[in-house]
Structures are given as structure tokens and as C-alpha cells.
C-alpha positions in Angstrom: 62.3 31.5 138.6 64.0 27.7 139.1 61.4 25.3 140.0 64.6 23.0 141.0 68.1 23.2 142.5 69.8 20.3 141.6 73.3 19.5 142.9 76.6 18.5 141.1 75.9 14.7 141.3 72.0 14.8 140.4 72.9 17.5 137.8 75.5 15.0 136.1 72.9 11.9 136.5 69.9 13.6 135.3 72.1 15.6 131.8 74.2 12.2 131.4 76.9 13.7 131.9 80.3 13.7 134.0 79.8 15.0 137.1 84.2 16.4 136.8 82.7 17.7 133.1 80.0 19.7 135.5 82.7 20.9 137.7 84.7 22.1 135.2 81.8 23.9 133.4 81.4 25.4 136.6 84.7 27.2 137.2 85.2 28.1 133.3 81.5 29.9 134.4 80.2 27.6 131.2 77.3 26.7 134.1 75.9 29.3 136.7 75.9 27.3 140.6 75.0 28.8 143.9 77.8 27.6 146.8 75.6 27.1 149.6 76.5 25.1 152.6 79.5 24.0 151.0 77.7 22.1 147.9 77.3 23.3 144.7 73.6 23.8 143.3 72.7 24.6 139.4 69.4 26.2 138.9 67.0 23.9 136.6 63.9 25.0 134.9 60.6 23.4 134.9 60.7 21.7 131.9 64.7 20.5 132.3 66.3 23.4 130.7 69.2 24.6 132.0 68.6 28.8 133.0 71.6 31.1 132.6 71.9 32.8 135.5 71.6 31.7 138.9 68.4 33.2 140.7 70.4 33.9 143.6 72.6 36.8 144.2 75.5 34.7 145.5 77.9 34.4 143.1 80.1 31.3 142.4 83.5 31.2 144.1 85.6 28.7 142.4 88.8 30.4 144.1 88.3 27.3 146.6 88.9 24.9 143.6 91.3 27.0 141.3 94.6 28.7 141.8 94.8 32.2 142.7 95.5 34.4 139.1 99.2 35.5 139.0 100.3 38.1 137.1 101.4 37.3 133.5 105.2 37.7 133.3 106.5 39.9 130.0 107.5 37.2 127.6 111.5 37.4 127.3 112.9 38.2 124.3 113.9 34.6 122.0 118.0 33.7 122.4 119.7 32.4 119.5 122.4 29.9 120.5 125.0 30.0 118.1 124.4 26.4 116.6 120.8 27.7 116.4 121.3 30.6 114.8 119.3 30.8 111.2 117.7 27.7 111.5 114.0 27.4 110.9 111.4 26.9 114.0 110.4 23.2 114.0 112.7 22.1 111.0 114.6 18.4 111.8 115.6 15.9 109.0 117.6 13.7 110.8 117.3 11.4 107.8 118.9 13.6 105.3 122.8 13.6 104.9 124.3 16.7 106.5 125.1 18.7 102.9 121.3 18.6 102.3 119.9 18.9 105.6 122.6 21.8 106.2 121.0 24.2 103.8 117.8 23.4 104.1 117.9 24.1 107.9 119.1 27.3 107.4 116.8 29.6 105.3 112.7 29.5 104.1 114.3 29.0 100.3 117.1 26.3 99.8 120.5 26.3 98.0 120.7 22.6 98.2 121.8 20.6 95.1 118.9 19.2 93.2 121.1 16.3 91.8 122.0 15.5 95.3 118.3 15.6 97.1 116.7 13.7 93.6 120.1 11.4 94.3 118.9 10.5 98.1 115.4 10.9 97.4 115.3 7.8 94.8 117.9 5.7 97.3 115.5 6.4 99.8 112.5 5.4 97.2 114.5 2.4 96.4 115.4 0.9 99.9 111.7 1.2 100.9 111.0 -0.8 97.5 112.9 -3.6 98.8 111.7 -3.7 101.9 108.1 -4.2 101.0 109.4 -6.4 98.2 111.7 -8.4 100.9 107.9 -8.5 103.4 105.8 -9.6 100.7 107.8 -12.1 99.7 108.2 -13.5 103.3 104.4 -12.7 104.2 103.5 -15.1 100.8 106.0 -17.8 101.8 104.5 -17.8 105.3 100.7 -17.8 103.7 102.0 -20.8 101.7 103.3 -22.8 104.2 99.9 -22.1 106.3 98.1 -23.0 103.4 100.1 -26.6 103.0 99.9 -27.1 106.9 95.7 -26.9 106.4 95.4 -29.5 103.5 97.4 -31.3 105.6 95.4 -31.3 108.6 92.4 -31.0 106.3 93.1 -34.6 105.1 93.8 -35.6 108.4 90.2 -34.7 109.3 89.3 -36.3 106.4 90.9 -39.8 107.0 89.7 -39.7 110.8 86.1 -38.9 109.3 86.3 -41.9 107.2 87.6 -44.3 110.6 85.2 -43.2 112.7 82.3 -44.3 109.9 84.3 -47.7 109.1 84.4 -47.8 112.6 80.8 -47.4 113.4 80.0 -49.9 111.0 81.4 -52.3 112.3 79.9 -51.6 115.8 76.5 -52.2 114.2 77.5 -55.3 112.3 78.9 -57.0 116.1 75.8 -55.3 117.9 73.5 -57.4 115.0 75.2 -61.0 115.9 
């Protein structure tokens, strides 16, 4: 028998968990709750372990929080438009020219020209060559010219350092006459 009825809220504090993760539980039937007076209540055991069933006879209604079960409609029977017609579920290369992409679209196995596909392949190898070659070369320039800006600012640092010494020198040698 449940030593404790705890509700929604001091279920989710007491389990650390969501009190909408409890609710949910709760209409999937993941968690057994009595409805009474309008409030949830999950059934607890002595030593905090969740029991199974409910102890009471009433069972759960979660036809208050979820929609009323509709009849499945028959699935309909799959149209091929005529620009659709032979192409593969899911296929898109919107990247390839059209005499590749064309044949490849249409069946599992491909007529497509080798020479062709290796052709646009290795221009597509090479452009993306040149791009990272084109971003390193402007990411090094950049790290360069951050690297000149610090030793100059570096120096700067330096110099100031080196006035503010002089600097307090010299306050000493007026504060001694």
C-alpha cells in the first residue's frame, strides 16, 4: 500500500524533475495518477520508490488533457507527377550540372559519364583549394599585421614604463632639496 500521495508539483520537486515531464509521463501512462478533486496524485512508496499501479481503482483520465483518438485514415496511394516520375526519394544535387544530376536522379544505378562526374568532381576539389588557400593567406596577413600592431604598442608600454621611472626619480631628487 502507498504510504504517500504526492501531487504533480511535489512529485516533480521531490524526483528533480519537470513537473510538464510528469504530465506527460502521465498521459503516455509512463506514471500511474489518481484524478481526485481535480489534481493529479502519484502513489509513492515508503522508501521513495515510485509503485506501478495506483492503489486506487480510479483510473487516470487524460481525455481532459489530450485530444479525442480519430480514426486513422487509409493512407492514399503515392502520385507521380510527371517531372517526378523515376526520380529517387530524397535525391537533390543542386550542385551538379544538369547532364550528371539528370541520370543520377533517375535510377538506384547511374549511366552518368565517369569522365564528366571525375571532370566536376576535381573542379569542385580545386575551387575549394583556392578558397582555403585564398583564407589562409588573408587569416596570416591579418595575424601579421596584429602581430606588428602589439610590438608596437608593446614598445609603447615599454617607453611609458621607462618615463614614468625617469619620472619618479626625479620627484625624489626635488622632494630631497
Amino acid at each position: 500500500m502507498a504510504d504517500q500521495w504526492l501531487s504533480i508539483v511535489e512529485y516533480a520537486r521531490t524526483f528533480a524533475v519537470s513537473d510538464m515531464t510528469i504530465r506527460r509521463r502521465i498521459k503516455t501512462g509512463r506514471i500511474k495518477a489518481v484524478l481526485k478533486e481535480g489534481k493529479y496524485y502519484i502513489p509513492v512508496g515508503p522508501n521513495g520508490e515510485i509503485l506501478e499501479e495506483p492503489i486506487e481503482v480510479a483510473p487516470v483520465k487524460a481525455a481532459a488533457v489530450a485530444m479525442p483518438k480519430q480514426a486513422m485514415p487509409d493512407p492514399e496511394p503515392i502520385v507521380h507527377y510527371a517531372s517526378e516520375q523515376g526520380l529517387r526519394p530524397g535525391a537533390s544535387f543542386k550542385t551538379l550540372p544538369q547532364s550528371i544530376s539528370q541520370n543520377l536522379l533517375r535510377s538506384e544505378h547511374s549511366l552518368v559519364d565517369t569522365n564528366s562526374l571525375l571532370q566536376f568532381c576535381d573542379k569542385t576539389v580545386t575551387r575549394i583549394n583556392s578558397i582555403e588557400k585564398h583564407l589562409q593567406d588573408s587569416f596570416q596577413s591579418r595575424i601579421q599585421s596584429l602581430e606588428s600592431q602589439l610590438k608596437l604598442k608593446d614598445a609603447t608600454i615599454s617607453q611609458l614604463k621607462q618615463q614614468a621611472e625617469d619620472l619618479q626619480i626625479l620627484v625624489k631628487l626635488m622632494e630631497r632639496r
